[in-house]
C-alpha positions as CSV (number, residue, x, y, z in Angstrom):
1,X,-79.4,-19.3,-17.9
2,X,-78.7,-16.2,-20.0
3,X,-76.9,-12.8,-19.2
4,X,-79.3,-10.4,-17.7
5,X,-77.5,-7.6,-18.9
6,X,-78.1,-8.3,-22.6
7,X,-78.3,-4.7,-24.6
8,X,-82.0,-4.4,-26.3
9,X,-81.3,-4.5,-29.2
10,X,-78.4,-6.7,-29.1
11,X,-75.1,-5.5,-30.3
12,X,-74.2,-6.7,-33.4
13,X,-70.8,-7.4,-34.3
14,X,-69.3,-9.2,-37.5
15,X,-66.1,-11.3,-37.0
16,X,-64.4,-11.1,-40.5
17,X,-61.0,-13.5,-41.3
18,X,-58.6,-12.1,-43.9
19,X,-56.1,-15.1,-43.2
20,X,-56.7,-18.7,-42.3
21,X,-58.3,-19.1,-38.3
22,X,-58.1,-20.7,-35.5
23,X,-60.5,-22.8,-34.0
24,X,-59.7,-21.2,-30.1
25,X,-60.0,-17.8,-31.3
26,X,-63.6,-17.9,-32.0
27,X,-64.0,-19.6,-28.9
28,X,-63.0,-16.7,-26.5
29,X,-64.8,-14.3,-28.6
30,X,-67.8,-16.7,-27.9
31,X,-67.1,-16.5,-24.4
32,X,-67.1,-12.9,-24.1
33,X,-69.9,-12.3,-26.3
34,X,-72.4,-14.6,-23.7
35,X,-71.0,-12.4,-21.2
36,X,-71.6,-9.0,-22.6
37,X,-74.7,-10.2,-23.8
38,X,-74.2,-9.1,-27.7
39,X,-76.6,-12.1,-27.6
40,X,-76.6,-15.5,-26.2
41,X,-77.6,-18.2,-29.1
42,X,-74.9,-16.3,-31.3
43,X,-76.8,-16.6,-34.6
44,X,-77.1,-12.7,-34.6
45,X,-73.9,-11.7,-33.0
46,X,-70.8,-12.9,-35.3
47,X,-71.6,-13.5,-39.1
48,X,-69.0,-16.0,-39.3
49,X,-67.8,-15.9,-43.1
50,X,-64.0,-16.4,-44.7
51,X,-65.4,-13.9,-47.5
52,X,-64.7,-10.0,-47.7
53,X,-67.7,-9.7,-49.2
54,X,-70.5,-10.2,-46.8
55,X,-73.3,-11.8,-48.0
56,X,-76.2,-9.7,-49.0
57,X,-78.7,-10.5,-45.6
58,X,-75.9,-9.0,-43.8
59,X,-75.2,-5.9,-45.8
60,X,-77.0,-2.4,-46.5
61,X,-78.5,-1.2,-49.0
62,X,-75.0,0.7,-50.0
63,X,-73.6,-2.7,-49.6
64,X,-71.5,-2.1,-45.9
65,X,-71.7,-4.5,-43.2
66,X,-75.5,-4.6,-41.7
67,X,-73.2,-4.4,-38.2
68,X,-72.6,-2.1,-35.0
69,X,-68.7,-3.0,-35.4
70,X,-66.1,-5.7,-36.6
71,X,-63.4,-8.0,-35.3
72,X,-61.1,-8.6,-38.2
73,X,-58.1,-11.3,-37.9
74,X,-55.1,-11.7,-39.9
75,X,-56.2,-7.5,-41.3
76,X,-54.4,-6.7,-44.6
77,X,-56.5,-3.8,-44.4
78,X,-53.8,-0.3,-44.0
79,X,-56.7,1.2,-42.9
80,X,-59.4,-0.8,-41.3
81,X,-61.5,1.8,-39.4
82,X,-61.9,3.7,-42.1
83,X,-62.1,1.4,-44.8
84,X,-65.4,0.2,-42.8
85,X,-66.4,3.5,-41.7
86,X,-67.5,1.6,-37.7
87,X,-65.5,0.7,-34.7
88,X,-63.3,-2.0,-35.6
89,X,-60.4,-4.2,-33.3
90,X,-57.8,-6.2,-35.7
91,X,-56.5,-9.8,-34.0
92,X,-53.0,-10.6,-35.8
93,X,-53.3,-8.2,-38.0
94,X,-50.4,-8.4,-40.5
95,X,-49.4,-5.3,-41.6
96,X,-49.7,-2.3,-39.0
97,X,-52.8,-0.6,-39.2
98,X,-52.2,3.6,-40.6
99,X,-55.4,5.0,-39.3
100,X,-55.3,3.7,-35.2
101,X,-57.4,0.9,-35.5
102,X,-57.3,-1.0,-32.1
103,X,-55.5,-4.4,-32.5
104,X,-54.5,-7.6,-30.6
105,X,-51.5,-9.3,-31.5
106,X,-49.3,-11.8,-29.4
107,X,-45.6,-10.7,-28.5
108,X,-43.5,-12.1,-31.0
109,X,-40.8,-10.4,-29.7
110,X,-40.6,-12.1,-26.8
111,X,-41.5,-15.6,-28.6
112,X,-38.4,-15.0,-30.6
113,X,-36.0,-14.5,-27.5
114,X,-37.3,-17.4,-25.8
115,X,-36.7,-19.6,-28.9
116,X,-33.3,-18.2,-29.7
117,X,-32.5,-18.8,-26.2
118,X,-33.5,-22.3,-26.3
119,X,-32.0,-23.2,-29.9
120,X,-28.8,-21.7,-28.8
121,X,-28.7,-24.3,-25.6
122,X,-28.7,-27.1,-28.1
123,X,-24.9,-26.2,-29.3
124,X,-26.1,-27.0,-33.0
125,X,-23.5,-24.9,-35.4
126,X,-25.6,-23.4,-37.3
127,X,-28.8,-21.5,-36.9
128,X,-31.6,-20.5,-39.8
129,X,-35.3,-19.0,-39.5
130,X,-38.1,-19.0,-41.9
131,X,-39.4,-15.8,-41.8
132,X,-41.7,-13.9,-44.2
133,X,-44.9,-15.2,-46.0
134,X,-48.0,-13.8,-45.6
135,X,-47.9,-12.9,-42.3
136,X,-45.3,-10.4,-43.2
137,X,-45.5,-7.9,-40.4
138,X,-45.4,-10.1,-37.4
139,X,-42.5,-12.3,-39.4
140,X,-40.2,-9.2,-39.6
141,X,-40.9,-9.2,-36.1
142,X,-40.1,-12.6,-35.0
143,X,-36.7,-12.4,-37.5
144,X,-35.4,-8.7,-36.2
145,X,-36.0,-10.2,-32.3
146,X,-34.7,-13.8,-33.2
147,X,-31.6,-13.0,-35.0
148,X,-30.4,-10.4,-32.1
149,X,-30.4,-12.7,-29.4
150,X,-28.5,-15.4,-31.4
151,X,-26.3,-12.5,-32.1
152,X,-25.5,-11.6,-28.3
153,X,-24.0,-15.1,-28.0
154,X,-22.0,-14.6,-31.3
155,X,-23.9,-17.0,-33.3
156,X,-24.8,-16.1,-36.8
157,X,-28.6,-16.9,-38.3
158,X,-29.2,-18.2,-42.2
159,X,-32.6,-16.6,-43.3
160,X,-34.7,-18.0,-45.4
161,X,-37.8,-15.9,-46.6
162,X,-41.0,-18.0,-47.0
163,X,-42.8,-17.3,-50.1
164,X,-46.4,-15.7,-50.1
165,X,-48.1,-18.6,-51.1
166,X,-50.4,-21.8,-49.9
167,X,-50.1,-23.7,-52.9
168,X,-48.2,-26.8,-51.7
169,X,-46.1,-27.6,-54.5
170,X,-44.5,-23.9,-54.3
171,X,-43.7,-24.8,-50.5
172,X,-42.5,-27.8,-50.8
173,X,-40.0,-26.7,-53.4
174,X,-39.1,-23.8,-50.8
175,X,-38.2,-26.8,-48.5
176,X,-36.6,-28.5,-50.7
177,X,-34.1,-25.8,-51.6
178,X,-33.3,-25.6,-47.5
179,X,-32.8,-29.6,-47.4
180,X,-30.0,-29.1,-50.5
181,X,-28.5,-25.7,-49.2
182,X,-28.5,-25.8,-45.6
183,X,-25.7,-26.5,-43.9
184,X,-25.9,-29.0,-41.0
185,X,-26.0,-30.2,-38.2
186,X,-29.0,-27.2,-38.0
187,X,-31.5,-25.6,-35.5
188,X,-34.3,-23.8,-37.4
189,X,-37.4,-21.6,-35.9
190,X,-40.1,-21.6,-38.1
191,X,-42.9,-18.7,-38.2
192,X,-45.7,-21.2,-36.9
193,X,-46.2,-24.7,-35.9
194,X,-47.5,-25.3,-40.1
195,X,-44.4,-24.1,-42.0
196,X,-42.7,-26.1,-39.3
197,X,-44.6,-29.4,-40.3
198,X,-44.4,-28.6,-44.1
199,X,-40.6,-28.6,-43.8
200,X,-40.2,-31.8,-41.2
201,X,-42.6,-34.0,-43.7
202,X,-40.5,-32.7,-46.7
203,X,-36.6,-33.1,-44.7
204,X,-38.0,-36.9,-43.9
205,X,-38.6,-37.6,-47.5
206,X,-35.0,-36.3,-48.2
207,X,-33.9,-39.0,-46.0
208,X,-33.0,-36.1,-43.2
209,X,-33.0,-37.2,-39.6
210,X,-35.0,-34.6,-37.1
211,X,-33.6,-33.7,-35.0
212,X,-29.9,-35.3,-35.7
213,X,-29.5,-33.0,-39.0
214,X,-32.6,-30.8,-38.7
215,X,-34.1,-29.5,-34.8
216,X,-37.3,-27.9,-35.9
217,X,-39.6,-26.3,-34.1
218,X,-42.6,-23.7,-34.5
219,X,-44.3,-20.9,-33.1
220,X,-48.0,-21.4,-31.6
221,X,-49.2,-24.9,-30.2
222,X,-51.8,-25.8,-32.8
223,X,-53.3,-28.5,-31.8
224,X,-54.5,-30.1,-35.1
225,X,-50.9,-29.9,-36.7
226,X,-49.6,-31.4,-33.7
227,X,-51.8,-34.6,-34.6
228,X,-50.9,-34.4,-37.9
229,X,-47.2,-34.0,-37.1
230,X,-45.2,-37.6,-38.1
231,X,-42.5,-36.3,-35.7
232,X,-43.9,-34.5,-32.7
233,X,-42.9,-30.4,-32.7
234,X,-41.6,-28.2,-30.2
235,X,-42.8,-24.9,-30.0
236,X,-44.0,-21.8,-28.1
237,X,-47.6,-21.7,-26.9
238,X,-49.4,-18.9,-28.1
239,X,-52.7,-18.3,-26.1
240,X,-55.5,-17.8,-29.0
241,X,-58.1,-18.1,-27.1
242,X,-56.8,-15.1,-25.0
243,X,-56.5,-13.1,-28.1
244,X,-60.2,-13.5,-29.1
245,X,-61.2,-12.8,-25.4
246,X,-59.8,-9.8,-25.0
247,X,-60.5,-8.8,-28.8
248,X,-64.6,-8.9,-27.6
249,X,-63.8,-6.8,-24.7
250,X,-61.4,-4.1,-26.8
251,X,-64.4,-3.5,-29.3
252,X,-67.2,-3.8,-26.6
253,X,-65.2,-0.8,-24.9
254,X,-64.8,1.0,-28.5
255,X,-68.6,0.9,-29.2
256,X,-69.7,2.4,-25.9
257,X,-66.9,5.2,-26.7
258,X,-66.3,5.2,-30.5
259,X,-64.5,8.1,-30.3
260,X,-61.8,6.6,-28.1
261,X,-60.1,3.9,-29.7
262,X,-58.7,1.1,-27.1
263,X,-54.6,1.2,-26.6
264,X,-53.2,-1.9,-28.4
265,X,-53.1,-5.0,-26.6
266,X,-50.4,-7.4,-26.7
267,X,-51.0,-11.1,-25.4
268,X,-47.5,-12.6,-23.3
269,X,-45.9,-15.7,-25.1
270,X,-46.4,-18.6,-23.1
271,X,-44.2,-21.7,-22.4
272,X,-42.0,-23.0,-24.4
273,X,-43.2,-27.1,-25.1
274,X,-40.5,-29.4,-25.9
275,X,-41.1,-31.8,-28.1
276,X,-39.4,-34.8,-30.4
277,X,-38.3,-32.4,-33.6
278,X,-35.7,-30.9,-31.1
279,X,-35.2,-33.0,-28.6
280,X,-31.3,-33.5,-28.4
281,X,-28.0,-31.9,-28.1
282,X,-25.3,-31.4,-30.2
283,X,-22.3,-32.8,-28.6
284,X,-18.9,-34.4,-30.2
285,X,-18.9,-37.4,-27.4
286,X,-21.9,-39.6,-28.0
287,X,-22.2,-40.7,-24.2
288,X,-22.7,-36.9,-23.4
289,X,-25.2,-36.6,-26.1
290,X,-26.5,-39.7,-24.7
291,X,-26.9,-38.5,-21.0
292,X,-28.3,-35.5,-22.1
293,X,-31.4,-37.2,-23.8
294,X,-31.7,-39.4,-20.7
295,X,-32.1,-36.4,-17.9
296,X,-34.7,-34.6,-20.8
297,X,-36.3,-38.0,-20.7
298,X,-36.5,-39.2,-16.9
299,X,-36.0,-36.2,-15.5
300,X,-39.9,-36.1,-13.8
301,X,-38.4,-39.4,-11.9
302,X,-36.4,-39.5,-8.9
303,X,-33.2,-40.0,-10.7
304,X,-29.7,-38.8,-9.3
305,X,-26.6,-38.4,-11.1
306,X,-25.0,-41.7,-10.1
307,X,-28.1,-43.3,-12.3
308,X,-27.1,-40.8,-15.1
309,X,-23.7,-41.8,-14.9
310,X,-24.6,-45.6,-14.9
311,X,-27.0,-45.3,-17.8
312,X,-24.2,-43.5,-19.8
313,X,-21.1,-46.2,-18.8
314,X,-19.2,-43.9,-16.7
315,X,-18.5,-42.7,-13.3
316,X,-20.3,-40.0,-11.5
317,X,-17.0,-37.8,-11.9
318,X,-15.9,-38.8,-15.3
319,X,-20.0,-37.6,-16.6
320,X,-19.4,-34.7,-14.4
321,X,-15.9,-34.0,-16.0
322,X,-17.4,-34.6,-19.6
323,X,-20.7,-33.0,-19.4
324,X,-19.4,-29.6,-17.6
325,X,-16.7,-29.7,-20.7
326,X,-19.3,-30.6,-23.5
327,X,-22.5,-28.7,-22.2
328,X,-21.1,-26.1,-20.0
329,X,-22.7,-27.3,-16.8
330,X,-23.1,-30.4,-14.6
331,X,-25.9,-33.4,-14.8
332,X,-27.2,-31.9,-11.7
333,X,-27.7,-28.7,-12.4
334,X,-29.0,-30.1,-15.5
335,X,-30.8,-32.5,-13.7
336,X,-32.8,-29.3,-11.1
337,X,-32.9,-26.3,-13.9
338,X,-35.3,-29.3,-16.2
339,X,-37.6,-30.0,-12.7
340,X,-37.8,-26.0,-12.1
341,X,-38.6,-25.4,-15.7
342,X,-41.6,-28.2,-15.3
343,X,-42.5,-27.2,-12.2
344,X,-43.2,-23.2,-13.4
345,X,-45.4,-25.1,-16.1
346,X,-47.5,-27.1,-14.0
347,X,-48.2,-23.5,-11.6
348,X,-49.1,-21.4,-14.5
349,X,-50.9,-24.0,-16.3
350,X,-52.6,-26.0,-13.9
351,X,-54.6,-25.9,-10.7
352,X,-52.3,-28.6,-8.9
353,X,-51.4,-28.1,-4.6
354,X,-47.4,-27.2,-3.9
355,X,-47.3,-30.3,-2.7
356,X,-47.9,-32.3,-5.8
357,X,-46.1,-30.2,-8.0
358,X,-43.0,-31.0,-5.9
359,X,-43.7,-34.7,-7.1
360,X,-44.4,-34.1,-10.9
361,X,-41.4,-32.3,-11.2
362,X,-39.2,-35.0,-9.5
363,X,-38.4,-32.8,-6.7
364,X,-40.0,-35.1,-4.0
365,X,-41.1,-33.2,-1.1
366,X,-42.3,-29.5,-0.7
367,X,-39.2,-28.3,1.0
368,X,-37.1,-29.4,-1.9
369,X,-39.6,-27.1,-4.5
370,X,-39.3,-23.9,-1.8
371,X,-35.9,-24.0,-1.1
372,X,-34.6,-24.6,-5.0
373,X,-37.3,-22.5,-6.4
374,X,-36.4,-19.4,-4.5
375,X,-32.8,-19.8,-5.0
376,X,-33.3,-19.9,-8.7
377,X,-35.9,-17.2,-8.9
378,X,-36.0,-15.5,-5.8
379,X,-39.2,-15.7,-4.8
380,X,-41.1,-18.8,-3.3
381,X,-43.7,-20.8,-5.9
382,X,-46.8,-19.9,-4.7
383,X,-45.9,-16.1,-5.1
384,X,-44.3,-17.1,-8.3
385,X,-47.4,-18.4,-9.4
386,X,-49.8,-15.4,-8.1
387,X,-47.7,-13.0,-9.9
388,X,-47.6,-15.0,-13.0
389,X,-51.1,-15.5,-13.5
390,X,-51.6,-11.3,-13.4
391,X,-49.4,-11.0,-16.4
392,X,-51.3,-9.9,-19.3
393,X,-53.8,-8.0,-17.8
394,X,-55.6,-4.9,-19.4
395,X,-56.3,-2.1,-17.0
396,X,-59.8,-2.1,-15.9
397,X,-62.5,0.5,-17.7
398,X,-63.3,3.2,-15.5
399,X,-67.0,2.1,-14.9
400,X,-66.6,-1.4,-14.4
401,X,-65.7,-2.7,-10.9
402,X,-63.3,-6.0,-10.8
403,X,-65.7,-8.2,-9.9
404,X,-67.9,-7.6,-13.2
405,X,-64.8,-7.3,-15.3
406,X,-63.2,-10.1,-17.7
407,X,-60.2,-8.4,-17.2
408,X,-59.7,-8.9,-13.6
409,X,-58.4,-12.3,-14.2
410,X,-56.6,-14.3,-16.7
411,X,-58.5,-16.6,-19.3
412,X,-57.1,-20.1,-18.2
413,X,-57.7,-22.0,-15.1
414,X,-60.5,-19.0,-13.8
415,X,-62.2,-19.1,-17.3
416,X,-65.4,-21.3,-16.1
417,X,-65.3,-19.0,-12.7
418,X,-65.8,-15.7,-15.1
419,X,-68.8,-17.0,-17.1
420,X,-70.3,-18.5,-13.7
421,X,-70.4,-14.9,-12.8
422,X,-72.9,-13.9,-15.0
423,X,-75.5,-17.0,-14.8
């Protein structure tokens, strides 16, 4: 059944795209919108258009926005809030807004470290990011973050500035020009998950091997290009859904005090999802290389290093030897930082008891999750776990109570538990 708390009249909100959307986004706006009760079959609540120029039932007479406030994404607008003379909130906007229009935007920052990190652990020579396009803000972002990691590790990072444009031709040309120029063997960050699939359809038909030559991988988790994707892409998860959700509440707050705009919201990066386009290492002894792909391939089995170093043709001490040399570490510490890493995705992502986790992640038994889990990150996984899921939260309005709020608890595995709260 519907909110009871639906305003009479409804509010009325616009949402208004000034770049290309996604799909989740308008989800978690939907989800928040049944539970403020802007109005529950949704046909007056979001005008749902990819045009500036709203169509003429949902204007004026002076031609504005026939609206109580907007949700703008992908705002080229330097002054939104006053261009539109209402309470607006910007998702993703990409250029900062001049006038302190409250926005939602994902930390790039910290998708950029997490990436450079990675990419760096691949020992590939040489480095490059696509930055720019129309997303020009955000990019800058992502490049400035990205390119001062690598640099703390001494490593040097090629550039190459996308060009403003969706005409395919143009950007496969751009591609082309990295396929001929770059340098390789190469590990390249691309600004999203579709410039990353542009460039991994255009390196194949170059006759490029991904990842031998080319390790590619994007920035977002869109599902659709993932599909599309002829080789599979690693990227970082960027929770869209979370962006919308929050971008509801942000204006819901801003119309019931217009004349006190929200503080600016940033959404955590999420997990980083390895995928085909990167998965290998750049080593000078193939059996190395070759070990290396095994543990990132088995490693969810109860496999030890003597069935590494059988897979591979050597001894346990002669992979040990070779692999410290080559990769800096050992196949067993390989072998437990790969079942940690899985096991902190199954606790933030996924409802699943201690016990089972243990399993997923190849760890076998409970005890062997407590005791390695703490020793790595100093604090058991079911704290781990608590603590992670409070990340991302916005501090609670002063007149709502916890148990009413959205923002009490994150979006993912409690989202069904939130709308059931208002039945």
């Amino acid at each position: 059944m519907p909110p009871s708390h639906i305003a009479n009249p409804p509010l009325k909100v616009h949402l208004l795209f000034e770049s290309s959307i996604s799909y989740p986004i308008i989800l978690g706006i939907a989800q928040a919108a049944y539970e403020l009760g802007w109005d529950t079959n949704f046909s007056h609540c979001l005008c749902l258009s990819s045009l500036r120029i709203p169509p003429p039932s949902e204007t004026t007479a002076s031609g504005e926005f026939n609206c109580d406030g907007l949700l703008i994404f992908g705002s080229k607008q330097p002054r939104p809030a006053t261009t539109f003379n209402r309470p607006v909130v910007t998702l993703a906007n990409c250029q900062p807004a001049l006038d302190r229009t409250p926005s939602v935007n994902w930390d790039w920052a910290g998708a950029a470290q997490q990436a450079a990190d990675y990419l760096l652990s691949l020992n590939y020579p040489h480095l490059a990011i696509l930055s720019g396009g129309s997303n020009l803000a955000n990019s800058q972002i992502l490049e400035e973050h990205f390119i001062r990691t690598c640099a703390t590790k001494g490593q040097e990072v090629t550039v190459w500035k996308m060009p403003d444009t969706t005409d395919f031709a143009t950007c496969r040309d751009f591609c082309k020009q990295i396929s001929a120029k770059q340098p390789t063997p190469c590990a390249i960050l691309a600004r999203d998950d579709q410039w990353a699939n542009t460039l991994i359809n255009v390196l194949l038909a170059e006759n490029k091997s991904i990842p031998n030559d080319f390790a590619v991988m994007g920035v977002g988790n869109i599902d659709y290009i993932q599909e599309l994707a002829p080789v599979k892409i690693s990227t970082i998860e960027m929770d869209t859904k979370l962006m919308g959700y929050r971008a509801a509440y942000m204006l819901n707050a801003y119309l019931k005090k217009p004349g006190h705009p929200p503080p600016p919201c940033v959404i955590p990066a999420g997990r980083l999802i390895e995928r085909q386009s990167t998965c290998m290492i750049f080593c000078k002894d193939s059996k190395i290389q070759n070990a290396h792909l095994y543990i990132r391939q088995n490693f969810k089995k109860p496999l030890t290093a003597a069935d590494i170093a059988a897979h591979c043709g050597l001894t346990p001490s002669e992979l040990s030897r070779k692999y410290q040399t080559e990769i800096g570490r050992t196949p067993s510490q390989e072998l437990r930082e790969r079942r940690l890493e899985w096991a902190c995705a199954l606790l933030e992502s996924t409802n699943l008891s201690l016990e089972s986790i243990a399993v997923e992640a190849g760890l076998g038994r409970l005890t062997n999750l407590w005791r390695l889990f703490k020793k790595q990150y100093g604090i058991p996984p079911g704290e781990w776990r608590d603590a992670r899921r409070q990340t991302g939260q916005v501090a609670l309005p002063a007149k709502e109570t916890a148990s009413a709020s959205p923002f009490a608890q994150p979006l993912n595995a409690n989202l069904r538990a939130s709308t059931n709260a208002n039945d």
